[in-house]
Phi, psi and omega in degrees: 000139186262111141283178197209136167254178195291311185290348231214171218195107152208127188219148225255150198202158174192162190256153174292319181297126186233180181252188221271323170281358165258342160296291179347310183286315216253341175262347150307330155330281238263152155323172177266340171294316186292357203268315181307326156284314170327304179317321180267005171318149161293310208238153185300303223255342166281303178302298175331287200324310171325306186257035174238339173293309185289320179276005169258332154297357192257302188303327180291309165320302186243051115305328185256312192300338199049071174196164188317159181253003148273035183242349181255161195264117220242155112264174185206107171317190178282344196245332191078053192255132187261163191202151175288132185250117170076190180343334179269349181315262202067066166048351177290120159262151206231173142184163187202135180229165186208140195211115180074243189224051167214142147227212214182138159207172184214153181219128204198141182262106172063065193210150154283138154239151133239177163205174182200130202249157171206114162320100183300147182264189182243006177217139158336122161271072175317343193251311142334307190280307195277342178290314205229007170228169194281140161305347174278276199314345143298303173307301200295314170326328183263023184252007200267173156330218154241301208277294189318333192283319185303289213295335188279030151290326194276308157336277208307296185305322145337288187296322173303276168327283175321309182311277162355287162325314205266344232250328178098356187257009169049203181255056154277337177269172223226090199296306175328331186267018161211139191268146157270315213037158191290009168319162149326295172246137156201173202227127312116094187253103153236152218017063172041048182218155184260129192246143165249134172241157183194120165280153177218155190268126187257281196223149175294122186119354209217125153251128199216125200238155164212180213211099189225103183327136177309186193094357192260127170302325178220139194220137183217149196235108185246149185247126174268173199260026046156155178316099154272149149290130176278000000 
């Protein structure tokens, strides 16, 4: 059993990629809905990613619930925001984001989080920044560099998402009307809740944020170990 205290933040990162007994181990996990999405994937190299994001999130849940990780039970918000459903909620909020072949989760006892990972590219999305970030957060982008510009884009564009994320509502809510800018930290009062945002370092290549009501006291980041036969 994984304890998680009322104050704490703990999150989690894992590589996607399995070999051929760890898609096997990780598919046992999963729902029969889920085994049905897996399945609608295009590609051999999507589908794994599915079903090793869903079944390592199953596993970590029930480590902190202390139960099988096919025994829980999924909701899903209006937005598809997943949630513990009936006897397995205990207050635990979850969240889990994925990009390429990393993903990211964060887990807290009565607090909303999202978090979000993103694969940096090699050029700047000028149509993007302009579509869904603020003019103040444009305007500091366009005093940067190119290399410096890409990554704090990518920042931003994180932080935006984890917020979204935790708030539940993706980018059905209307991001462009509050700023993050690309800071370490920054502190954020929407829907009438106090947001802590923090980029945190997954892997080189990656930019990853997460989005949490104050209060938390301890933030803790462990990289998980994907399933070996013994």
């Amino acid at each position: 059993m994984t304890i998680l205290e009322n104050n704490e933040l703990h999150l989690w990162s894992a590589v996607l990629t399995l070999d051929e007994q760890q898609e096997i181990h990780y598919l046992t996990y999963l729902s029969e809905d889920e085994k049905y999405r897996a399945d609608r994937f295009r590609t051999p190299q999507l589908r794994q990613r599915f079903i090793a994001a869903r079944g390592i999130l199953r596993e970590l849940l029930g480590k902190y619930l202390s139960c099988p990780p096919s025994d829980i039970v999924f909701a899903y918000g209006e937005h598809g925001k997943p949630s513990l459903q009936g006897a397995n909620s205990a207050r635990l909020n979850f969240n889990i984001a994925h990009s390429h072949d990393m993903a990211v989760y964060g887990f807290t006892i009565g607090r909303l989080v999202g978090v979000d990972i993103e694969k940096v590219d090699d050029h700047y999305k000028e149509a993007i920044a302009k579509r869904y970030f603020t003019p103040e957060e444009n305007a500091k982008l366009s005093r940067l560099a190119e290399p410096q510009r890409i990554q704090a884009f990518y920042c931003i564009w994180a932080y935006k998402e984890a917020l979204m994320k935790a708030i539940g509502k993706g980018l059905s809510y209307p991001i462009a009307q509050f700023s993050v800018f690309f800071d370490n930290k920054c502190h954020l009062f929407l829907e009438n809740i106090n947001w802590h945002l923090e980029t945190f370092a997954v892997c080189e290549g990656y930019a990853s944020a997460f989005a949490v009501e104050e209060g938390i006291k301890k933030i803790c980041y462990t990289e998980h170990h994907r399933f070996r036969e013994k």
